[in-house]
Residue, then its C-alpha position, 0 to 999 in steps of 0.5 A: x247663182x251658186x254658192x260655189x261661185x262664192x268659194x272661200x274667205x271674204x272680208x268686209x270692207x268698211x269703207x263700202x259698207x253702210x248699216x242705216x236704220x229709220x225710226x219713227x218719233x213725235x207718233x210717225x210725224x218725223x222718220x229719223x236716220x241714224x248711221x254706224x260707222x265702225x263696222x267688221x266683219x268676215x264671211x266663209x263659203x265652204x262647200x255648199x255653207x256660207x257663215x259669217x259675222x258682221x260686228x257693229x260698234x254701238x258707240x259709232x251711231x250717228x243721226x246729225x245730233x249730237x245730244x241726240x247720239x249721246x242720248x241713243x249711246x245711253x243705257x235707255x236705247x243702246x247701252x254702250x258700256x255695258x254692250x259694246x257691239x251689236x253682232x249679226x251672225x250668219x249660220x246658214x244660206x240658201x240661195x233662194x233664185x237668181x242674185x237672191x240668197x236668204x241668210x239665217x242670222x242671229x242677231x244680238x243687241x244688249x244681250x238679247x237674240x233675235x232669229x232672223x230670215x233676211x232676203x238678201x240681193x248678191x251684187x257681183x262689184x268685180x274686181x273679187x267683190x261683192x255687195x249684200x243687201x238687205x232690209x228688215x224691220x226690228x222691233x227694238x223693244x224685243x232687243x232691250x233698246x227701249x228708252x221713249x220718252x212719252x211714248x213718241x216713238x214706236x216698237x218698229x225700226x227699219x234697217x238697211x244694210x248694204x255691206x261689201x265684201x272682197x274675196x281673200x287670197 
């Protein structure tokens, strides 16, 4: 693989695309999902640098719970009126081996930053698509998302994210 191959501006497609991360609760016993919904984002090859933004609106956190996700949009977790979106950006790229690229990002959650090296799988859709993805695990307390009630959950959450984009003309 070859940054060139990946020439030009490429928009995310929401609709392909899904932001998912894994929390531990009641001291590891039970693992709990949440889902973003309201996502946008945009990339740029130029020459051999890839950038890009991907912007996640806090507020669309979904677990199944409803007081649950009332609770996460609070200012103990993810604070959504003061901190509307939850940003990733990509500085750089390096294509690491064949279908894999490491991305350089910045990524910003109530104010605070977080540098990040994701490992990341390029899947060709076809069709001017293509998929990202990429696994990490945050420690939410570094990014100020840190309300636990009676220390039940931990420091760590598991993100996974898989996000299509499609080559603008």
């Amino acid at each position: 693989m070859d940054l060139q191959d990946f020439q030009g501006r490429w928009l995310l497609d929401p609709e392909r695309t899904t932001i998912t991360t894994h929390s531990p609760t009641f001291w590891g016993f039970v693992h709990v999902k949440s889902v973003f919904s309201a996502l946008d984002g945009r990339a740029e090859v130029e020459d051999d640098r890839l950038t890009g933004t991907l912007r996640i609106d806090a507020a669309s956190v979904r677990t199944g719970i409803k007081r649950r996700d009332t609770h996460l949009r609070s200012a103990e977790f993810f604070d959504v009126e003061a901190f509307p979106t939850v940003e990733i950006v990509a500085e750089s790229g390096e294509v690491t081996s064949p279908s894999w690229v490491t991305l350089h990002v910045r990524l910003t959650a109530k104010g605070r930053e977080q540098e990040l090296d994701l490992p990341t799988h390029v899947r060709n859709l076809g069709g001017g698509a293509v998929q990202l993805s990429t696994t990490a695990t945050l420690n939410r307390r570094s990014l100020g998302v840190d309300g636990n009630l009676l220390g039940m959950m931990g420091d760590a959450a598991g993100v996974e994210a898989a996000a299509v984009f499609v080559r603008q003309p």
